[in-house]
C-alpha positions in Angstrom: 0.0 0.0 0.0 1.7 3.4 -1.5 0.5 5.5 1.5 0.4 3.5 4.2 2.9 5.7 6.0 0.7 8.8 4.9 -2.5 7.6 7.0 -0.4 6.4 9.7 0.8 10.0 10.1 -2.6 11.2 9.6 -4.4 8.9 12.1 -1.7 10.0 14.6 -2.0 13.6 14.3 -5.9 13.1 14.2 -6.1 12.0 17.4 -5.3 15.4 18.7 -8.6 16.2 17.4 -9.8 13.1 19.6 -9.0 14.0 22.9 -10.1 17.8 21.2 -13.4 16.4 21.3 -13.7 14.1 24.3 -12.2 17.1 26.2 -14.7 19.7 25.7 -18.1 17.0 25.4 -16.8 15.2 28.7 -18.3 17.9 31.3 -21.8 17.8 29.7 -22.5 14.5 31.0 -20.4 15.6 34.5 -21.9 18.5 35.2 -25.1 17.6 36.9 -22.6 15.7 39.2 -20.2 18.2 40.0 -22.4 21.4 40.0 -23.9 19.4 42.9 -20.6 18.1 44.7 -19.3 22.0 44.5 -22.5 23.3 45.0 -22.1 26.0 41.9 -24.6 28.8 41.2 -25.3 29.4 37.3 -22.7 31.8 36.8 -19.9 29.4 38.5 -21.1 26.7 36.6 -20.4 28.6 33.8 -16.9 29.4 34.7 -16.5 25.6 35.1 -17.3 25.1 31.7 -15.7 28.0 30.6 -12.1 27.9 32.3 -11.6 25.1 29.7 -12.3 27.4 27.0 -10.0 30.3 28.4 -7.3 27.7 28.1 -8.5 27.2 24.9 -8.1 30.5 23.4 -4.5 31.1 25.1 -3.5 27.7 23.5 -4.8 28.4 20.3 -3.4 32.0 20.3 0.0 31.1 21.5 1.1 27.8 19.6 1.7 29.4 16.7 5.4 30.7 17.1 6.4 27.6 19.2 4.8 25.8 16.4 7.1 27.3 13.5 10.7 27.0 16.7 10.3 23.7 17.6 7.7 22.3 14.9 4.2 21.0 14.8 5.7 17.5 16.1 7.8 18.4 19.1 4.5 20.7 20.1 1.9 18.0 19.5 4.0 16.1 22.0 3.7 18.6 24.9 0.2 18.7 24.3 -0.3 15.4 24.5 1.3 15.6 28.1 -1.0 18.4 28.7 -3.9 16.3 28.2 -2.7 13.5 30.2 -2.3 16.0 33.3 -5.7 17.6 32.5 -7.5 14.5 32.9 -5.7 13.5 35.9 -5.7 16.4 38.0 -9.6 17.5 37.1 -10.7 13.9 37.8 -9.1 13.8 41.3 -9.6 17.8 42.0 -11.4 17.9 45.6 -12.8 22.1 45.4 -13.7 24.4 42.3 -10.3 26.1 42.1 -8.0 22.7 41.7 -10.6 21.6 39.0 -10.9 25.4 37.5 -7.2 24.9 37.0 -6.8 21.1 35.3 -9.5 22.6 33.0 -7.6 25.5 32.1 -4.4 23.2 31.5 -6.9 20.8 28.9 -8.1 23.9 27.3 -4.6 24.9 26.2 -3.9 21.4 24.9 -7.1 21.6 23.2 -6.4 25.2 21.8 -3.0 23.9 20.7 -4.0 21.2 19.1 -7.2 23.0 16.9 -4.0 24.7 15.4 -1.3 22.1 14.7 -2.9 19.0 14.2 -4.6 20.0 11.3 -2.4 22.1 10.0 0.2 19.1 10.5 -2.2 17.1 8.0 -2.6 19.7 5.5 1.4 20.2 5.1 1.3 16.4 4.5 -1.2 15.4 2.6 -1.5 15.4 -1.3 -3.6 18.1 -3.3 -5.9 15.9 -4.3 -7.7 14.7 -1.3 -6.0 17.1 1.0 -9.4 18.2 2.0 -10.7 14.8 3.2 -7.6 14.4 5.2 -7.4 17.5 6.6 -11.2 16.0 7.4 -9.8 13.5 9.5 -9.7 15.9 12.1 -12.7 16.9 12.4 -13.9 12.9 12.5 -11.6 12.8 15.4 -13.1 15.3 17.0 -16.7 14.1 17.0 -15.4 10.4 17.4 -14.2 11.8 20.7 -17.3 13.6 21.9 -19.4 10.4 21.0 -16.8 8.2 22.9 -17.2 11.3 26.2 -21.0 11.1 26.0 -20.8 7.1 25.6 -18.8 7.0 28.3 -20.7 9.2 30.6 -23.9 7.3 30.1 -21.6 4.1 30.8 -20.5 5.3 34.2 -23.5 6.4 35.5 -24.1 4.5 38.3 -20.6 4.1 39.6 -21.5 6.1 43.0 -20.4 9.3 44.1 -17.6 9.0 42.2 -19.2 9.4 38.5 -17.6 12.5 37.4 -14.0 11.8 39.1 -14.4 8.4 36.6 -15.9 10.6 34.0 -12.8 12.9 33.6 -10.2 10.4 34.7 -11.0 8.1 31.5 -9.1 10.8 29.1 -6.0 9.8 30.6 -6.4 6.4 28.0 -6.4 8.1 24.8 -4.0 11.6 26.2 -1.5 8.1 26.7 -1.9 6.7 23.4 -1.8 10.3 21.5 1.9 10.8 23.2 3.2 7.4 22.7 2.2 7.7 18.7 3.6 10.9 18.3 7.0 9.3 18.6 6.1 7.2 15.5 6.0 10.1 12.7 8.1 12.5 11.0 8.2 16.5 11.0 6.2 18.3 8.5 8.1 18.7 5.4 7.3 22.3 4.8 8.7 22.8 8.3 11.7 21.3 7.6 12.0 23.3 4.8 11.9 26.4 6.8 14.5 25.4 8.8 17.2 24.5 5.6 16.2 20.9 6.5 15.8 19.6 2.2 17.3 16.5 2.5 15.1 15.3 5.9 11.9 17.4 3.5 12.7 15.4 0.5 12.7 11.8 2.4 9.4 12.7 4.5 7.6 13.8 0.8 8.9 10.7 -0.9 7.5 8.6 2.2 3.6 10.4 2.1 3.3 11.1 -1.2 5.7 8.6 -3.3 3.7 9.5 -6.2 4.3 13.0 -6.4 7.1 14.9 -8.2 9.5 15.5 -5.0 12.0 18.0 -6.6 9.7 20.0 -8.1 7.2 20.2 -4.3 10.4 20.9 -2.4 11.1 24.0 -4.7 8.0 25.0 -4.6 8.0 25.4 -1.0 11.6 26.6 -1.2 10.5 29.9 -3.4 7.3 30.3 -1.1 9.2 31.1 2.1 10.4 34.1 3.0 12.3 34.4 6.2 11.7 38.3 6.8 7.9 37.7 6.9 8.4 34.4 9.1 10.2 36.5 12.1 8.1 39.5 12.0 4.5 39.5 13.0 3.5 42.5 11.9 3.2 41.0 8.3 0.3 39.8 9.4 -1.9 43.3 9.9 -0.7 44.5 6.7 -1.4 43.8 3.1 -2.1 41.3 1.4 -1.9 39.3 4.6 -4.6 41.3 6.9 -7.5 40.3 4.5 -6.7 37.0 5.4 -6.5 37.0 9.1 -9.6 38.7 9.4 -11.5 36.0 7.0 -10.0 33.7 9.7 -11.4 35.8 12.3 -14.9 35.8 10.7 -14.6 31.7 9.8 -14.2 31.6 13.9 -17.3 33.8 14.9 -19.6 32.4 12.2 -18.7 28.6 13.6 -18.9 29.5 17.5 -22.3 31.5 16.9 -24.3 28.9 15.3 -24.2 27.8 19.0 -23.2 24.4 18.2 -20.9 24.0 21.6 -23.8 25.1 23.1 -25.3 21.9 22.8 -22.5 20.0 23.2 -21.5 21.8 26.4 -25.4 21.9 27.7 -27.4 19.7 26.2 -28.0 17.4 29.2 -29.4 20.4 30.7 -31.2 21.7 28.0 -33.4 18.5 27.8 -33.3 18.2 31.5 -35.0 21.4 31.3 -37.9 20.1 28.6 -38.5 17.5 31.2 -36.3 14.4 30.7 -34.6 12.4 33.3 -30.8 12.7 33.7 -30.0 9.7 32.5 -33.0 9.8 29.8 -31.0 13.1 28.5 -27.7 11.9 28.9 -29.1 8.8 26.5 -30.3 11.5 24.0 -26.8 13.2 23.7 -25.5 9.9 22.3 -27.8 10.3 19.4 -26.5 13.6 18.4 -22.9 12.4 19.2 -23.8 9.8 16.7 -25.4 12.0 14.4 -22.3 14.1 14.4 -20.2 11.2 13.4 -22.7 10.1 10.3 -22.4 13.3 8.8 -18.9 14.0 9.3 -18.1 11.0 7.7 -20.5 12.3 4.7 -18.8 15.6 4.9 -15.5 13.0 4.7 -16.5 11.7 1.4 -17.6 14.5 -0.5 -15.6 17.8 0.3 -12.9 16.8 -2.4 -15.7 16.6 -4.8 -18.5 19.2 -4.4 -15.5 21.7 -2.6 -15.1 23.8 0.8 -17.2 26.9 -0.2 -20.4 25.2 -1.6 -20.7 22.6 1.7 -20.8 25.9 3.8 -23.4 27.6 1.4 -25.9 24.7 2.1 -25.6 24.3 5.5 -25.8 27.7 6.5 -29.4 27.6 5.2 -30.0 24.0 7.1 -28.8 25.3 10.0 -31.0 28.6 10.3 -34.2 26.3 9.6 -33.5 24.3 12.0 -32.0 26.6 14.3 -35.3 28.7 13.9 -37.2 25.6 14.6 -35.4 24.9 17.5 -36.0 28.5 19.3 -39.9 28.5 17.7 -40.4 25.2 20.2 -38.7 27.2 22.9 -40.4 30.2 23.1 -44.0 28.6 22.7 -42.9 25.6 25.2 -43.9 23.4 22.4 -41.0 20.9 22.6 -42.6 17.6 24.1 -42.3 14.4 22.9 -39.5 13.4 19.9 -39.9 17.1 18.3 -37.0 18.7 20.7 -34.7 15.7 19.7 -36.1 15.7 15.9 -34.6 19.2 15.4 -31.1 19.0 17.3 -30.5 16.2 15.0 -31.6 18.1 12.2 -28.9 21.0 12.9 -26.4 18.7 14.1 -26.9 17.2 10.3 -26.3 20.3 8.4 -23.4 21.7 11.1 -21.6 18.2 10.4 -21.4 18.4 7.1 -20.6 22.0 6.6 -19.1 23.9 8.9 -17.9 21.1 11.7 -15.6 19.6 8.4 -14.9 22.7 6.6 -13.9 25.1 9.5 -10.2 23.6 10.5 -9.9 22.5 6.6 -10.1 26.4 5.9 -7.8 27.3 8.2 -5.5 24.6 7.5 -5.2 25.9 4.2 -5.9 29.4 3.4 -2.8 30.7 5.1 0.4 30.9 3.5 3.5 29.1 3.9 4.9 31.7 5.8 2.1 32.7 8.0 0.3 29.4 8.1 1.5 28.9 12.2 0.5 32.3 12.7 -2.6 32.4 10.7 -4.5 29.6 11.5 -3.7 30.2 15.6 -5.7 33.7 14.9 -8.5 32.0 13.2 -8.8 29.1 15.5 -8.5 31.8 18.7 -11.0 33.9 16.8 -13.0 30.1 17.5 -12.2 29.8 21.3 -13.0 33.1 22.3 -16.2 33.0 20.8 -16.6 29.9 22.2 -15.8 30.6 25.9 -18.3 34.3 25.7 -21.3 31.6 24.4 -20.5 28.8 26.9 -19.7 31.4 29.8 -22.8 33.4 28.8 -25.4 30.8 28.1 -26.3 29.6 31.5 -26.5 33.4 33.2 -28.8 34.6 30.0 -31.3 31.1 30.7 -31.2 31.8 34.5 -32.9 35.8 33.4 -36.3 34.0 31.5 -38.7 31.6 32.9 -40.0 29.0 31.0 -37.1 27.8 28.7 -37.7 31.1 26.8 -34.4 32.3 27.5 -33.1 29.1 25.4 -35.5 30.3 22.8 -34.5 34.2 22.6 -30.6 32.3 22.2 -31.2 30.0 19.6 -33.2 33.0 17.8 -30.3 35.1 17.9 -28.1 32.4 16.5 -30.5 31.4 13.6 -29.9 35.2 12.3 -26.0 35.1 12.6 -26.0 31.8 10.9 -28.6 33.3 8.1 -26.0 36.4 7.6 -22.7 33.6 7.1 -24.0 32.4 4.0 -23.7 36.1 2.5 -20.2 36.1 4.0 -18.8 33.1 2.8 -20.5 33.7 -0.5 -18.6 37.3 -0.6 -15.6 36.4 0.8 -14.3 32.7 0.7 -11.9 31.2 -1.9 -12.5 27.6 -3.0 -9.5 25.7 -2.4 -9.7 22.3 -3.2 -7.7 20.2 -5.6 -4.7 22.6 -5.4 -1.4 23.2 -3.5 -1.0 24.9 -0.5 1.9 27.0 -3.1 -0.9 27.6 -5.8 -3.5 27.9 -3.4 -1.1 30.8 -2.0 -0.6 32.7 -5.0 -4.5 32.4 -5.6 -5.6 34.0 -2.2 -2.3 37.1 -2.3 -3.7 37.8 -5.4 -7.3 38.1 -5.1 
């Protein structure tokens, strides 16, 4: 098999996006259990959730200089470690402040790794199915929020314990992720920042032995420009800026269809509509598994059908159902199936347009030499937003009686989703079947 050492490389640097995803989804099935053992009000339950995601945004904002000193490889192993002492110390914390803490220390390996993993991927992978590659992230990521909401239901009845149990589990896959990472090569396009070509040229001919490795290597060699790698102020001036604030807008447009919302609350939410906790825990596997269906649709068609056009049509999806969803809230009219009906509905359309596009885009629409830089502004632009929503949600519920206050939300995001198909219809370059160097020249130029 030609590229067996490609999707080895892949599958490793994927499972950043793994433990991405089992990190943040992990506390939704926790937090009925330790909002009781810490006795939190609504706004300190949503700094519990949200200390993650400050994490988040530091990592993410950070990464992307260590990323392009010490490489995407040597970084993806110190988040690894980050994760393994995340899950640890927030599974065995015994008051709010130790647990505030671990979360904080998961949310940087989680920023860091929204960054380099799939930007690891995208420096690897061959033109033509760069995309569904570069995909391969975003699989990991809702594999690993179907494996946290699996294994909360699982350990449900293990005593007073559940959500020590609940958080300790990451340590498996944080283990595996850093013992893997010693398994795989540097990105060649990092090694060819750093006068590496002979190590670049062996790592291209391993992952892609079908591609002309000459001319790739000086292709890359012509796109980098050291000036403009050591100075950050490239990056708020032309023709960089345009880009970075695309990236920017790619992060708000994801956070506010409020999709972390329900993977962050959506225990509560149907706790609220009158489930049991289990009973709503149970319901949160389906959309976990609804995720993962459409992902892996998303998977198989990007390459075909490209970036821009997935987004286009599920914008639309999204508001209708996002609509829907804050039409049953405001009228209380959510009994029975319906409530479950419509989450699945968006989780469908978010899936397979934004939740596989977003980290592709960023991945890619950066330059060689502000790629590291780039894409940890767009995916901080994604954790900030992130951490207001999550931080904000359970304070603007607690103001409205009656659920409405989950309606009036959902409303609001149904218009911001509705606006990001004019956006991306404006603004967004296609980029599929190209390379990262022809994509570059497209996106300077246009």
């Amino acid at each position: 098999m030609k590229r067996k050492t490609l999707y080895l490389y892949v599958f490793v640097a994927a499972l950043g996006g793994l433990l991405f995803g089992f990190d943040t989804a992990v506390i939704n099935g926790a937090m009925p259990f330790f909002t009781d053992y810490f006795h939190l009000n609504d706004a300190m339950q949503g700094w519990a959730v949200s200390s993650a995601l400050v994490g988040c945004v530091v990592g993410a904002l950070v990464i992307g200089k260590p990323g392009d000193l010490f490489g995407r490889r040597s970084m993806l192993r110190v988040l690894a470690f980050l994760f393994l002492i995340s899950a640890l110390g927030t599974g065995l914390a015994t008051n709010l402040t130790v647990f505030v803490i671990f979360r904080f220390v998961g949310g940087l390996a989680v920023g860091g790794a929204s960054v380099l993993s799939p930007m690891y991927i995208s420096e690897i992978a061959p033109p033509a199915f760069r995309g569904r590659l570069t995909v391969t992230f975003q699989l990991a990521i809702v594999i690993g929020i179907l494996v946290a909401f699996f294994t909360d239901y699982l350990l449900l009845n293990t005593g007073t314990n559940t959500w020590r149990w609940m958080f300790l589990s990451e340590s498996l896959p944080a283990v595996l992720f850093l013992t893997l990472l010693f398994t795989v090569s540097k990105s060649p396009r990092w090694l060819v920042k750093n006068g590496n070509l002979d190590d670049a040229w062996q790592v291209i001919r391993k992952v892609n032995p079908e591609a002309d490795t000459d001319k790739l290597l000086t292709e890359i060699k012509e796109s980098i420009n050291t000036e403009i790698l050591s100075k950050s102020t490239y990056l708020f001036k032309k023709p960089f800026l345009r880009l970075i604030l695309i990236g920017i807008a790619v992060g708000f447009f994801n956070q506010f269809t409020g999709i972390n919302i329900i993977m962050y609350y959506a225990t509560d939410i149907f706790r609220s509509a009158g489930f049991s906790t289990s009973s709503a825990i149970g319901q949160t596997v389906l959309i976990g598994f609804t995720n993962l269906v459409f992902t892996l649709i998303a998977m198989r068609v990007i390459d075909f059908f490209g970036r821009k056009n997935l987004l286009l049509v599920g914008s639309l999806g999204m508001t209708v159902f996002l609509g829907l969803f804050a039409w049953a809230y405001i009228n209380g009219n959510f009994g029975g199936p319906m409530l479950l009906i419509i989450l699945i509905g968006f989780t469908g359309f978010f899936a397979s347009s934004q939740g596989a596009v977003i980290w592709v885009l960023l991945a890619e629409m950066f330059p060689n030499n502000i790629r590291a830089r780039g894409t940890a502004i767009g995916s901080f632009s994604h954790w900030f937003f992130n951490g207001v929503t999550a931080f904000l949600f359970p304070v603007i519920v607690g103001l409205f009686s009656g659920g409405k206050g989950v309606g009036y939300i959902f409303g609001f995001y149904a218009l911001v989703t509705f606006i990001s198909f004019f956006y991306f219809k404006r603004f967004l370059v296609e980029t599929k079947g190209r390379s990262l160097e022809e994509l570059e020249k497209i996106v300077l130029k246009d």
